[in-house]
N, C-alpha and C positions, 0 to 999 in steps of 0.2 A: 746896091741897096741892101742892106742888113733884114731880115725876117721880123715882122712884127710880131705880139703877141694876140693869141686869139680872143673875138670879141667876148665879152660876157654873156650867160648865157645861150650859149651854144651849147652845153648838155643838154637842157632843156628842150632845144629846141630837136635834139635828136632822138630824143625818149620816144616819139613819135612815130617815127619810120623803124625804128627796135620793134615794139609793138607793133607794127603790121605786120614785117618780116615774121615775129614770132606765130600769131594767127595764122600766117600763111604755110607756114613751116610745120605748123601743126594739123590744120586742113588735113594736109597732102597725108600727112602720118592716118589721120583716121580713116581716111578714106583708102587709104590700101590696105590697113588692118580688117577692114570690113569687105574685102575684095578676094576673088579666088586667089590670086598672086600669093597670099599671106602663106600658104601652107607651104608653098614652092620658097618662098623667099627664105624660110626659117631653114631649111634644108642645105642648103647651099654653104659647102663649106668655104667660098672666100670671107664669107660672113662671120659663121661661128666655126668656135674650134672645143676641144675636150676640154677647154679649162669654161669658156662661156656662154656654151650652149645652152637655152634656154631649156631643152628636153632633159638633160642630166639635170638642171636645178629643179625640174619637178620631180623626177627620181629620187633625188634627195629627198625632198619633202617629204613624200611618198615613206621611204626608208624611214623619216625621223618619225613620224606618225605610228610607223608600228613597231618602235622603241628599239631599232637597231640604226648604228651609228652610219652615216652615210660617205664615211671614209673606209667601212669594213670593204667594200669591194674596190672597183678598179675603173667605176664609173662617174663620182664626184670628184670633181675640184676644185670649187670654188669654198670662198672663205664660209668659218661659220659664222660671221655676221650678215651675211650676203643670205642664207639660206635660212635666218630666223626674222631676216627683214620680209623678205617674201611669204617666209611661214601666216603673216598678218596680213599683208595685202597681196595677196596671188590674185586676190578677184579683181585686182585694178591693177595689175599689173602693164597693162597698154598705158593706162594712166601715169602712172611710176612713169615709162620709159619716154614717154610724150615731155614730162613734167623736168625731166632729168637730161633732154637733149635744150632743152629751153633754156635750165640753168648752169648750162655747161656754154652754150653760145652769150646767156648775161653775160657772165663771169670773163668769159674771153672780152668783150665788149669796155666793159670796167676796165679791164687790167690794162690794154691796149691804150686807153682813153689815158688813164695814168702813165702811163710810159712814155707817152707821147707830148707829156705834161712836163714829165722830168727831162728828154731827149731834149726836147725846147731849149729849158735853162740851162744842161750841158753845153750844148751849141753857143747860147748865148754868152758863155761864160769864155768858152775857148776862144770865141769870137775878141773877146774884151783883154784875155791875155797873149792875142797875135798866136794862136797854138796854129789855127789856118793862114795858109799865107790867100793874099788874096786872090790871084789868080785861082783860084775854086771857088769864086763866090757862085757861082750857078749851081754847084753842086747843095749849096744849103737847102735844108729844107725848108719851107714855109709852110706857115699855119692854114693856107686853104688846099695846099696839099694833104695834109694830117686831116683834115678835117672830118673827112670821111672813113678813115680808115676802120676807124672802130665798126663801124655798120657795116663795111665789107666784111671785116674779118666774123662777125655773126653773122653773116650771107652768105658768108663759104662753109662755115660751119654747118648753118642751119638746112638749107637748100643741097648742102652735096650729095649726090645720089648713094655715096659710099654710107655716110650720116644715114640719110633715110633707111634706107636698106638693112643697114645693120640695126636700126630699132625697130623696123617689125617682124627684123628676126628676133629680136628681144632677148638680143645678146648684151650681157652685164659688161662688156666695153666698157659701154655706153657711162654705168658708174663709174668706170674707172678713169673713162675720159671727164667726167664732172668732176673727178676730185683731183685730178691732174690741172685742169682750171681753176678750180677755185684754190690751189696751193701758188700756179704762178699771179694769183690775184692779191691774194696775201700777203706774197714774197714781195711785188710791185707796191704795194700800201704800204711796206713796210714793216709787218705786225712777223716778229720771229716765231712769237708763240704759236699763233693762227698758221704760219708756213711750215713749220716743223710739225706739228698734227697732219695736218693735210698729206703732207709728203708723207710721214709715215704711217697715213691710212692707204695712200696709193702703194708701196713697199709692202705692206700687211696684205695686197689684193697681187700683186701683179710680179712683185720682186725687183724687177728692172728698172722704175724708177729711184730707187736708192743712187745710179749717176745722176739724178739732178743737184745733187746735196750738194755738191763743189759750186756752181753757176749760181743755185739762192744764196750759198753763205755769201760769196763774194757780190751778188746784188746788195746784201743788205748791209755789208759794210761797206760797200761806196756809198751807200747811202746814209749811213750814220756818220761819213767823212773820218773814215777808222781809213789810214794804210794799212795797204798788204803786207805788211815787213817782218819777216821772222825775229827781228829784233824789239819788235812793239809790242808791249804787253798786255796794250788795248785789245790788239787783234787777237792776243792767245785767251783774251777774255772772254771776246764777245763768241770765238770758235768754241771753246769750252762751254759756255752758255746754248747756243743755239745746238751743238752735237746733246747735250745731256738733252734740252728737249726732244729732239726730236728720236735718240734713244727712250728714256723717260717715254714719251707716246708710245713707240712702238712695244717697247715691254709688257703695255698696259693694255693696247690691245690683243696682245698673244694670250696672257694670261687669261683674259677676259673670255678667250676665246676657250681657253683650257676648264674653264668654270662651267661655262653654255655645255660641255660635251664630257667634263672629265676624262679628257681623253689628250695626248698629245698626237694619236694622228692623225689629225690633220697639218699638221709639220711636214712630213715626209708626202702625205697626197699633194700637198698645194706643193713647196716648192720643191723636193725631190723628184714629183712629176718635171715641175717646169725646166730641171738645173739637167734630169736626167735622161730627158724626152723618149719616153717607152710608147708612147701613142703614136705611130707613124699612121696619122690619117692624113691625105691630102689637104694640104692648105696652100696659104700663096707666100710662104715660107721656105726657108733653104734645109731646110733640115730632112725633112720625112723623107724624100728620096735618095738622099746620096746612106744614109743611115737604112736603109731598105736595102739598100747594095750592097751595103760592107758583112765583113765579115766578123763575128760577134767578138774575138779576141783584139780586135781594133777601137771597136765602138768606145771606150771608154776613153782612150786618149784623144780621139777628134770630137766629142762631145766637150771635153775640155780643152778645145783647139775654137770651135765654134763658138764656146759658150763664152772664153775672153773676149771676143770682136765685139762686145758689147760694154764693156770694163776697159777695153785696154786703149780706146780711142780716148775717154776721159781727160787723161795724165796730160797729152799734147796740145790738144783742143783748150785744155784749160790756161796752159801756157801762153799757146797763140793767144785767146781771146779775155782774156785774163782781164781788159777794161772794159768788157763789151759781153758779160752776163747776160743778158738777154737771148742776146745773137746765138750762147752760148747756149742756153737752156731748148731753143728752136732746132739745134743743130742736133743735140742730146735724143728730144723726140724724134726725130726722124732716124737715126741711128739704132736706138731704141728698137723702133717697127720694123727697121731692115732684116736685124740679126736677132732678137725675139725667136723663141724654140713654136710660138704658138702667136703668128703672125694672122689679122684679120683687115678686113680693109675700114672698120672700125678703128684701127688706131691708126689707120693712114691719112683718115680725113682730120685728126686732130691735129696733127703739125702743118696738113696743107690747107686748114683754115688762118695759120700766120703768114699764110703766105701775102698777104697784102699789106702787113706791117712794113714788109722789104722789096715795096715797088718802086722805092727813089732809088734799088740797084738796076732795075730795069738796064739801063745804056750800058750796062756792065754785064748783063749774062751773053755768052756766046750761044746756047745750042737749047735754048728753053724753048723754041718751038717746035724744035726733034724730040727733045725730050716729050712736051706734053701728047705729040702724037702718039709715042711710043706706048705711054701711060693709056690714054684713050682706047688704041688698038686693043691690048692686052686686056685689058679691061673687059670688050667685049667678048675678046676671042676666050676669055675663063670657059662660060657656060655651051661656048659652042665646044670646044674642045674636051669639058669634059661627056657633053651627052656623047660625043664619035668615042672615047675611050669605054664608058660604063657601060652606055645604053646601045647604042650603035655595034659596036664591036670592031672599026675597021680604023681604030688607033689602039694606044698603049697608054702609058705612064708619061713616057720621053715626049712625050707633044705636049702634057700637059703639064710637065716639068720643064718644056722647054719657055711657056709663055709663063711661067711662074718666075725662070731664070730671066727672061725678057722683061718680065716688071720689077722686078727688084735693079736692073742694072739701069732701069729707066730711074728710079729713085736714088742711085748712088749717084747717076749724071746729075740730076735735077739738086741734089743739096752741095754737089761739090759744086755747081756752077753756081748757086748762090754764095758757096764761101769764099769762091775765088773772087765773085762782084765784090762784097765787102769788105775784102781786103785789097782790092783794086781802090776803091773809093778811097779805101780812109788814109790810104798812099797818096792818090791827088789831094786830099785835103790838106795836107801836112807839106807835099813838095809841090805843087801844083796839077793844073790839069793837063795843061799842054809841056812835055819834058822835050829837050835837045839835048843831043850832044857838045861838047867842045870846038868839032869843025861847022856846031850851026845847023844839022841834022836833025829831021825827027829819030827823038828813040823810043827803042820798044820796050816795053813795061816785062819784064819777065820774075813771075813771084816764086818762090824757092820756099 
């Protein structure tokens, strides 16, 4: 039986349960701003790191108030748009970050909702030119599957303790994860202009989202039904087009930035910090400890050894998933937060709020319930492990670099076993689910 299409009005009808989630999601946020926990949460460095902290953005403030620049020291680093947005509401600042996890889980909601719109008519389309053979019909999705997805994936969002946590540390994440949303919501609507702003206000804040640009351009040329073909002129058009915007953006907001302070350094604080990582504070990042060890006539070539793991995955990823943008841009975020110099668990809860986009790979992960233990453990064992190192006296560093290394290998497990589901699937869609051999054997799927 072929999947139908979903009934009408069914946005409608889920606008409803958004808005309570939201309420709810918000609740919990005021009520631990208003709790002793607040002071303790802000402190915590899985939370905030030297680029997000909300302590250095009042520092800054502080600095620009009494008319010295808040990149002269070696304590700011966040943008000067970020520090003249708060210069005007610092006193609603819980507001802000309430108002900003809110519109970072809509936006996720929307975008989802649409993709899941367009996945439909992909499906039904392949369906119509025999691209699945039929032996996978189980594998199709159907629309009361999809149905919910979107109010998941704001429910992971909004409710993840990672999410909460990091906004009543009232770490600027938090923006950065809103404008990371609202550019794959963009990109998913279709609007080049509105995705190339977005992307290069996220690039202007954080740097690392400049690898999403490969995954948008090719969403929005599938979707303008442009080939990918180095010999089409279309596609060097509409690349030329979307590259100048979202160059064109980001120019504009540098310069903009250059105007606010007469000054260009902030260039060298914001992303010379981020490219060149001199701040070895503990985080739940690969970086500060092995860079703590070494010895300073090394340092510069394994910064530049480290700092490609994040660029150099790109180029094949894009290859492999080259029809499947989406998947592509999910795979990007999590990547992203792995190898990131200034890693928070603020950017972890944003790619594992899609995580419910890709639960029709479910009968395809192998180790996702090792994995999410793993994730859970480590999680808690952060703050136990770091009070025995700081406070206690009766660990080190290597224990708390060791549950640092322990969550990070839990997230390489956790995204490669969803890319190997994905690429398990879309192999049975195309040859079937059930494969033999020639003597009549079951065989084994082995992906290369």
């Amino acid at each position: 039986m072929r999947p139908r299409a979903a009934r009408p009005g069914c946005a409608g009808m889920m606008a409803a349960p958004l808005v309570l989630v939201v309420l709810v999601a918000v609740t919990v946020r005021a009520v631990l701003f208003r709790s002793t926990l607040a002071a303790f949460i802000s402190e915590r460095v899985e939370l905030v790191s030297p680029l997000n902290s909300w302590k250095r953005v009042v520092e800054g403030m502080s600095l620009l108030d009494l008319g010295v620049s808040p990149y002269s020291g070696d304590v700011f680093h966040e943008t000067p748009l970020i520090i003249y947005l708060f210069h005007f509401l610092v006193d609603y600042a819980e507001i802000v970050f309430m108002i900003t996890d809110a519109l970072t889980a809509v936006a996720l909601y929307l975008a989802v909702q649409e993709y899941n719109k367009m996945s439909f008519k992909k499906q039904k389309l392949y369906l119509e030119l025999n691209k699945y053979v039929p032996e996978s019909q189980e594998l199709l999705r159907v629309p009361t599957e999809m149905y919910y997805v979107p109010l998941k994936v704001a429910l992971f969002y909004l409710l993840n303790p990672y999410t909460v946590l990091s906004c009543v540390a009232k770490s600027t994440c938090a923006i950065n994860n809103a404008i990371i949303a609202l550019f794959i919501l963009a990109t998913v609507k279709g609007s080049p202009l509105l995705s190339a702003v977005f992307l290069s206000l996220a690039t202007y804040q954080s740097l690392y989202p400049i690898t999403l640009f490969t995954p948008a351009l090719l969403y929005l040329l599938q979707r303008e039904f442009i080939p990918v073909k180095m010999s089409n002129s279309s596609f060097w058009l509409f690349t030329c087009q979307y590259s100048s915007l979202y160059l064109g953006s980001l120019t504009i907001l540098i310069c903009h930035s250059f105007f606010l302070l007469t000054s260009w350094d902030f260039i060298y604080s914001i992303y010379g910090f981020i490219l060149s990582v001199p701040d070895l504070t503990p985080n739940i990042g690969l970086f500060w400890y092995f860079f703590a060890e070494m010895f300073e006539h090394f340092s510069l070539f394994f910064v530049c050894v480290f700092q490609v793991n994040v660029f150099f995955y790109t180029v094949p990823l894009t290859i492999k998933l080259k029809d499947h943008p989406m998947f592509l841009i999910f795979i990007q975020l999590a990547i992203i937060c792995i190898f990131k110099s200034y890693p928070t668990l603020g950017d972890v809860s944003l790619y594992m709020a899609l995580l419910p986009m890709w639960a029709h790979l479910s009968r395809f992960l192998r180790n996702i319930f090792i994995v999410s233990c793993m994730l859970v453990v480590c999680s808690l064992l952060f703050p136990v492990l770091w009070h025995l190192w700081i406070y206690a006296g009766s660990a080190n560093s290597n224990f708390y670099y060791a549950i640092t290394l322990s969550f990070n290998v839990g997230q390489i497990l956790l995204v490669s076993d969803y890319f190997y589901a994905f690429l398990r699937r879309e192999y049975h869609l195309h040859h079937g689910l059930y494969l033999t051999k020639k003597d009549g054997t079951e065989a084994t799927l082995i992906l290369k």
